[in-house]
C-alpha positions as CSV (number, residue, x, y, z in Angstrom):
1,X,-0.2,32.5,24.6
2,X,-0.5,32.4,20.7
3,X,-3.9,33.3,19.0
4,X,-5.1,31.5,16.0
5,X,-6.1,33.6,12.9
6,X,-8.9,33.3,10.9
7,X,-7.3,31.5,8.1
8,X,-5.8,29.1,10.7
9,X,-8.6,28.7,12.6
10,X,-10.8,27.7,9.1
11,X,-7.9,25.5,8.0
12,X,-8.1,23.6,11.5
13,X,-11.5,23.0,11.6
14,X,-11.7,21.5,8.6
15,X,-8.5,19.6,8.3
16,X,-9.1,18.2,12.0
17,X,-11.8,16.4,11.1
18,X,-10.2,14.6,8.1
19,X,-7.2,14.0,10.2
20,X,-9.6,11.9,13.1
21,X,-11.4,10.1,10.4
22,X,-7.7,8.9,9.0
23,X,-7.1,7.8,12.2
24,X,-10.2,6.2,12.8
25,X,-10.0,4.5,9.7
26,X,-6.5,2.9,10.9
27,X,-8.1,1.6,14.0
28,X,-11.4,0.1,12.5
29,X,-10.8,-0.6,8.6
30,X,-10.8,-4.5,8.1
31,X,-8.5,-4.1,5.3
32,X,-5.2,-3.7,5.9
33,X,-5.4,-1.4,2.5
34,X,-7.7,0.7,3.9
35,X,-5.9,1.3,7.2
36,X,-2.8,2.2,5.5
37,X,-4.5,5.2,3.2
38,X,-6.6,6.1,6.4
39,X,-3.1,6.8,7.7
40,X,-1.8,8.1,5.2
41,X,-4.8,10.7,5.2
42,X,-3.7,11.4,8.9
43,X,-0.2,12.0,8.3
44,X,-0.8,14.1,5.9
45,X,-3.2,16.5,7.5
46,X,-0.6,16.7,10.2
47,X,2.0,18.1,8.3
48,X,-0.3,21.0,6.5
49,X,-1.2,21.5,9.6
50,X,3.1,21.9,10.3
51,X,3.0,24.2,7.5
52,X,0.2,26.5,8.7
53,X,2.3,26.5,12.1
54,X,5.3,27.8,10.4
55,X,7.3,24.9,10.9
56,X,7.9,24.1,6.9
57,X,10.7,21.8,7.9
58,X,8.7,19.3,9.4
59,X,5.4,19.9,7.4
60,X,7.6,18.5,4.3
61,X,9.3,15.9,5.9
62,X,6.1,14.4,7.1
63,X,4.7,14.8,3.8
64,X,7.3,13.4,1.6
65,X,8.8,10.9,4.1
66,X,6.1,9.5,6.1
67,X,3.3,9.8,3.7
68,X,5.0,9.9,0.4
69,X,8.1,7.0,1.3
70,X,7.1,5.2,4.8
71,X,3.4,5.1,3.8
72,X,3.7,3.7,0.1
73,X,6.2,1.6,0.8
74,X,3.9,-0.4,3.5
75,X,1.1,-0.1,1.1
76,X,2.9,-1.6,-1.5
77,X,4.2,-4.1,0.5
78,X,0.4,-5.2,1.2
79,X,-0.9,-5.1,-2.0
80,X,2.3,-7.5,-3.6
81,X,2.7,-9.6,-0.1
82,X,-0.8,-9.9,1.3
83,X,-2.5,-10.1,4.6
84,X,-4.6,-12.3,6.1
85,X,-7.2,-11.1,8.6
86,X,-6.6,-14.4,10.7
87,X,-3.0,-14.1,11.9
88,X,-4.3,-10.9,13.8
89,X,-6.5,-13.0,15.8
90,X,-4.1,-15.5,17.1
91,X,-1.6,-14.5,19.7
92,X,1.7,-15.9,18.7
93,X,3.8,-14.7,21.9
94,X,2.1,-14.9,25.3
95,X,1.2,-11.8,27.0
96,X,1.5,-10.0,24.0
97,X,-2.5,-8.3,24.7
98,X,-1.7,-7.8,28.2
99,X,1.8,-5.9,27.4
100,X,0.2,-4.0,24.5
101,X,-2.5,-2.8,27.0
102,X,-0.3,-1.8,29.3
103,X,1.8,0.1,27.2
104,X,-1.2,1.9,25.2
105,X,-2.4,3.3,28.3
106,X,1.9,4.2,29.3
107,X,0.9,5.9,26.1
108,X,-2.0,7.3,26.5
109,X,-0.8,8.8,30.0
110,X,2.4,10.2,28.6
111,X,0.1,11.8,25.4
112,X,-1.9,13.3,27.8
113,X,0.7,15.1,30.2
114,X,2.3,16.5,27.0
115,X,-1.1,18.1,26.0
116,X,-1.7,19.2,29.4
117,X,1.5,21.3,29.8
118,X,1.2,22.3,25.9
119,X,-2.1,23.4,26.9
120,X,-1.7,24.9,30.2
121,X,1.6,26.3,30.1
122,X,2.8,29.6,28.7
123,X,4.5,28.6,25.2
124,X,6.6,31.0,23.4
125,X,5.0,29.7,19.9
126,X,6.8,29.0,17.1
127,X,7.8,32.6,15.8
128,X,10.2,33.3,18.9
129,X,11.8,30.0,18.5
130,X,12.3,30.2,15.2
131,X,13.7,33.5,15.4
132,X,15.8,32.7,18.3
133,X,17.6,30.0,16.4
134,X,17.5,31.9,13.0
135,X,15.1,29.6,11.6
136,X,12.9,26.5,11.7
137,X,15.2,24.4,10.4
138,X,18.4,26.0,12.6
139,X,16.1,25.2,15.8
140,X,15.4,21.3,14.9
141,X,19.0,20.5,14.0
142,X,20.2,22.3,17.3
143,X,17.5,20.3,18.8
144,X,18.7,16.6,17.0
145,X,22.2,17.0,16.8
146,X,22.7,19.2,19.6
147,X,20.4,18.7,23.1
148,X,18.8,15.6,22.2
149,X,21.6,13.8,20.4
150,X,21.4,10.8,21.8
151,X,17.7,10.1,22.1
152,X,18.1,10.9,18.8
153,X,20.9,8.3,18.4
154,X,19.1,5.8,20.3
155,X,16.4,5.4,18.1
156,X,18.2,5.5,15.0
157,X,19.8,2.3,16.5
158,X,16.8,0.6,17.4
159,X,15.6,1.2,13.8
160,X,18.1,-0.3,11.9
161,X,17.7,-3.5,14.8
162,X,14.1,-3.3,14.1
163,X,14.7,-3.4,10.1
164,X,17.5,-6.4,10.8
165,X,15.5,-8.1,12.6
166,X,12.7,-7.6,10.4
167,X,14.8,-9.5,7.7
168,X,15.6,-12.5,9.8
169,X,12.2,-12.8,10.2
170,X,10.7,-12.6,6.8
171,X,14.1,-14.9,5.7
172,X,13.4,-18.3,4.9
173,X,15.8,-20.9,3.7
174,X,15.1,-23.7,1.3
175,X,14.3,-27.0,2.4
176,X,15.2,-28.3,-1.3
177,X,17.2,-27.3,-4.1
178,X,15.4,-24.5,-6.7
179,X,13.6,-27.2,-9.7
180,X,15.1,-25.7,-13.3
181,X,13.3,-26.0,-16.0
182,X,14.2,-29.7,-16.9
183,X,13.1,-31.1,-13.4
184,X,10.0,-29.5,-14.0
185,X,9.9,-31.3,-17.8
186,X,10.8,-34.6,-15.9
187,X,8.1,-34.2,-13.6
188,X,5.5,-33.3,-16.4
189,X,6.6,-36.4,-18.0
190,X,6.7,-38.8,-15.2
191,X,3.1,-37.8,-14.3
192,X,1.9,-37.3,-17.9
193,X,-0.3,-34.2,-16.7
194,X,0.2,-31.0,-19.7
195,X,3.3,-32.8,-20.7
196,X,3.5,-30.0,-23.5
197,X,2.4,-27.1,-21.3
198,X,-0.8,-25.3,-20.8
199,X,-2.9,-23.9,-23.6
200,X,-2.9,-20.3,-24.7
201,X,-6.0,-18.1,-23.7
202,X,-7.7,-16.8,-27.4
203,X,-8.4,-18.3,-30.7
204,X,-5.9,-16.7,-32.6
205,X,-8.1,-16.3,-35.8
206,X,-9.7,-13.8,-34.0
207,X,-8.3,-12.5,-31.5
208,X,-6.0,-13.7,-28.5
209,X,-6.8,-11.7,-25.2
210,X,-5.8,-13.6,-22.0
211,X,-9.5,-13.8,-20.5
212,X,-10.9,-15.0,-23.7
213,X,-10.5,-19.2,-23.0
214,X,-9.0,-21.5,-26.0
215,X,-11.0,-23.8,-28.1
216,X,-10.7,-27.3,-28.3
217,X,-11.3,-29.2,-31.5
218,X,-14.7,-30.0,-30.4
219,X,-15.7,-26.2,-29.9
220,X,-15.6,-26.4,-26.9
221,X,-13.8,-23.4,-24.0
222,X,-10.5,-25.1,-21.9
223,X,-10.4,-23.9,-18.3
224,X,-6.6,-24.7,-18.8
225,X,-6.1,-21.4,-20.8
226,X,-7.6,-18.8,-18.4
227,X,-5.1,-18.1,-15.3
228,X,-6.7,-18.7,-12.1
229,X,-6.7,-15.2,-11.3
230,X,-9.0,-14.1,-13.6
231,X,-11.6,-16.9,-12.6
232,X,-11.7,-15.2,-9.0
233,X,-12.5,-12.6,-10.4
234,X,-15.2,-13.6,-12.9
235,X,-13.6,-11.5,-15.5
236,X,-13.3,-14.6,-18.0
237,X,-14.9,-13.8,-21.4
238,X,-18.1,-16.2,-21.7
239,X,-19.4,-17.9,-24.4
240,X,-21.7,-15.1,-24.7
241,X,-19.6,-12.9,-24.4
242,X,-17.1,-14.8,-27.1
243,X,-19.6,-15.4,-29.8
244,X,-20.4,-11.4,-29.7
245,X,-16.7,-10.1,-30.3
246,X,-16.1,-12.6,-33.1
247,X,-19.6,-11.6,-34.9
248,X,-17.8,-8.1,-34.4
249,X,-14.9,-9.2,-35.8
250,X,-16.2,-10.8,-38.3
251,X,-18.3,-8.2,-39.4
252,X,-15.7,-5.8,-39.3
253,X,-13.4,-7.9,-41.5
254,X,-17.1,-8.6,-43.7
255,X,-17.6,-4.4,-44.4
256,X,-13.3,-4.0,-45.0
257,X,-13.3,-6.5,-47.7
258,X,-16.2,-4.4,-49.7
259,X,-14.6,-1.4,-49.0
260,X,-11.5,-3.0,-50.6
261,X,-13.4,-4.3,-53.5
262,X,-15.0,-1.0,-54.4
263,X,-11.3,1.2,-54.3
264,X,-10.3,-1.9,-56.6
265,X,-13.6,-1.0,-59.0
């Protein structure tokens, strides 16, 4: 049976409980954002705690692949794509909870037997294997490519059917032709709405940031200048707010033009 060190044993007690808060985090964050750093956090912990084990190989891999390729990717994915919270709730296929609840606890029962004869059976630890195969990294390629080839295969196949079909999915084909930029001229004719396009954010006598809103001739802010993004957000520049910066400004310009006239004295 192996025996923990000290330095293990303080790395495991601390790293644990970062590892079951990631975890957590994935089961119970509303956001899918959230969930995908909470695993990240998880994944990561595991593969220090890979490291610590003496299995570098797969501490690395599970770093840089999972965490630092897998995991961004998906996040990245969210953050450009988008989720809504209310396609979860509807069940698109039927018998898709009962399925998944019977194969959590299938998974559950298999995570469980593992443990049990990890925990109960007399393991050789990681140093005897490693030195039996010269190496951690000698031992998991005679383990992939040798005894378990073709679970090994197996999944790689269902992967790549799993990305394919992920594709055709996702794919959608166009029930009309693209518009170019004329059909969309036509169209702003035709309807005589912004027939010369929208106005640009700022008042370019003083300065032309794209949350500062245009002025008409009457003084007056146009909503038409300020994407739509911005007002979710409230980050448009007020009237307030507007009337402050160009007092700056114009101050600003006010104290350059006497410093100008007293280098020309």
């Amino acid at each position: 049976m192996m025996h923990l060190g000290g330095a293990e044993s303080t790395l495991f007690f601390f790293g644990a409980p970062l590892s079951v808060v990631g975890a957590l985090a994935l089961l119970f964050a509303r956001k899918a954002v959230h969930a995908a750093m909470g695993m990240a956090l998880c994944m990561i912990m595991l593969g220090v705690f890979y490291i610590a084990e003496q299995a570098e190989f797969l501490g690395i891999i599970q770093i840089f692949v999972y965490s630092g390729a897998v995991m961004m990717l998906f996040l990245f994915v969210v953050m450009l794509v988008g989720v809504d919270s209310s396609d979860s709730l509807v069940e698109t296929i039927r018998g898709q909870k009962a399925a998944g609840l019977l194969l959590s606890l299938a998974l559950i029962a298999l995570l469980v037997s593992g443990v049990s004869r990890a925990t109960f059976a007399s393991g050789k630890g990681l140093d005897a294997a490693n030195a039996a195969q010269g190496g951690n990294v000698g031992g998991i390629a005679q383990l992939i490519f040798g005894r378990y080839v073709w679970a090994f295969e197996v999944t790689s196949a269902l992967l790549i059917t799993a990305a394919i079909g992920a594709m055709l999915l996702a794919h959608r084909e166009r029930l009309t032709p693209k518009a170019s930029q004329a059909d969309w001229s036509r169209r702003r004719i035709r309807e005589g709405v912004n027939v010369a396009g929208l106005p640009a954010p700022g008042v370019y006598a003083q300065h032309n940031a794209v949350d500062t809103p245009a002025l008409l001739p009457d003084g007056s802010p146009s909503d038409l200048s300020i994407n739509r993004v911005l007002k979710a957000r409230g980050q448009v520049l007020g009237a307030g707010k507007q009337v402050a910066v160009s007092n700056e400004i114009e101050t600003e310009a006010g104290d350059m033009s006497e410093a100008n006239r007293g280098e020309s004295k």
